[in-house]
Steps between C-alpha positions, in 0.01 A plus 500: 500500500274240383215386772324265321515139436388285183212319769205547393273640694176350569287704733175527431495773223452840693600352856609821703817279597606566185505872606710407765751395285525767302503712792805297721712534139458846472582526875829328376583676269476835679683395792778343259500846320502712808807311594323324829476141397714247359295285311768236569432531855122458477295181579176484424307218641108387492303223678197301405203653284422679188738766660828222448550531123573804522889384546475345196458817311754667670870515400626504888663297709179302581395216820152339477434335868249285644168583556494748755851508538608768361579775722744233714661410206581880412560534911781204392658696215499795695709363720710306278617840344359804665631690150230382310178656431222224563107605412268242543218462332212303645110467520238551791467139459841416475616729809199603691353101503803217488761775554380733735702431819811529289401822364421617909861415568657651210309830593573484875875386471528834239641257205614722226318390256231638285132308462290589234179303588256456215171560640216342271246408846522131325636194428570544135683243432259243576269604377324761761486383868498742784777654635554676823473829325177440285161716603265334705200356282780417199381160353687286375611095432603469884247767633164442248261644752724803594814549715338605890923593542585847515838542311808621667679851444834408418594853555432504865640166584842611365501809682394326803796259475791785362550542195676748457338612125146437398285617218257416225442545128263375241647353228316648208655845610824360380710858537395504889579120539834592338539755763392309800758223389808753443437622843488160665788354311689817638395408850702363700334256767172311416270649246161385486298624128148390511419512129121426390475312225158389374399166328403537189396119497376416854416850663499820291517792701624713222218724468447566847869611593561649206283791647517457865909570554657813648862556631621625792559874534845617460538585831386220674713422854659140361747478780170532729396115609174608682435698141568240284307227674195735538562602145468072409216432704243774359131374341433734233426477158826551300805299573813666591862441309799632571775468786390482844800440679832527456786457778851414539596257734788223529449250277518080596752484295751809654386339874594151386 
């Protein structure tokens, strides 16, 4: 099974979405081999940001939507054929700024669909702007005296609206990403991966969460809401990956 295209690919040599890629094949692959996915059956579809080529280096069934539109548009192949597979790929720009009340929807309706939201706290694409994830203080073209914003948590906004799986990776760790994606493609409802992703260009936060990551104990409660969002919300030095939740409930698609 050949996953790659002749594209070339032209992230910015060493861009952790890169990682990514390598990770969502090998995710592929596995679940092909294991006998859980038909690769015929997948779609994989990405929005607007550095995060979108990566359907050009994929050898999927593959939808590139609007900017910000991505999670309807995988909401609308969902539905078209509920058979299909559909991970969506998309940006903290792409879903968290023009996106985001699409995303809320997606997570409270249970779409089953899974999001893998690239998480590089910037505007990449152009160049560096704030996004509604980036620290407060980051400086850049749209922010040059510091952002006085303090950025979201994803995590806790999609377990306030339902979703019914939610975790995180970091992309550099590309076995765990591969992990965290298996398990969310598996899902069945809406699964939410927050995956960070640093900017090698704009914001490089390699060094810093390269030591400052720890996963979740094995025995953590992840059918425990009131765990997981406590879990998300903590201030402490190292950032948590794993899965924090993970439900089953009936899907928009079954009640539709």
């Amino acid at each position: 099974m050949e996953l790659s295209t002749k594209a070339k690919i032209t992230w910015c040599p060493g861009c952790p979405n890169a990682t990514i890629l390598v990770a969502y094949r090998n995710a592929i692959t596995e679940l092909v081999n294991e006998g859980k996915l038909n690769v015929e059956n997948l779609v994989s579809a990405a929005g607007i940001g550095c995060h979108g080529k990566i359907t050009d280096y994929l050898n999927t069934n593959t939808f590139e939507a609007l900017h910000g539109r991505v999670v309807s548009s995988a909401t609308g192949i969902k539905m078209a054929n509920p058979n299909l597979n559909v991970v969506t790929f998309t940006g903290d720009g792409d879903s968290l700024s023009e996106g985001f009340t699409h995303l809320l929807h997606a997570a409270e309706r249970n779409v089953g669909i899974s999001v893998f939201l690239h998480n590089n706290e910037t505007f990449a694409l152009t160049t560096g702007q704030a996004t509604f994830l980036s620290p407060k203080g980051f400086k850049g073209p749209s922010t040059p005296a510091g952002s006085v914003d303090e950025p979201m948590n994803p995590l806790h906004i999609m377990l306030a609206m339902g979703a019914t799986f939610v975790a995180r990776t970091y992309a550099l760790n590309i076995p765990g990403t591969k992990n965290i994606m298996k398990a969310a493609m598996q899902h069945k409802g809406f699964a939410f991966v927050e995956i960070i992703q640093p900017c090698i260009t704009y914001f490089d936060t390699r060094e810093h969460y390269n030591s400052s990551t720890e996963w979740l104990p094995e025995d953590f409660p992840r059918t425990d809401l009131s765990a997981a969002i406590n879990k998300v919300r903590e201030i402490k030095e190292k950032t948590t990956l794993g899965i924090f939740y993970q439900v089953q409930k009936p899907t928009f698609e079954e009640k539709i």
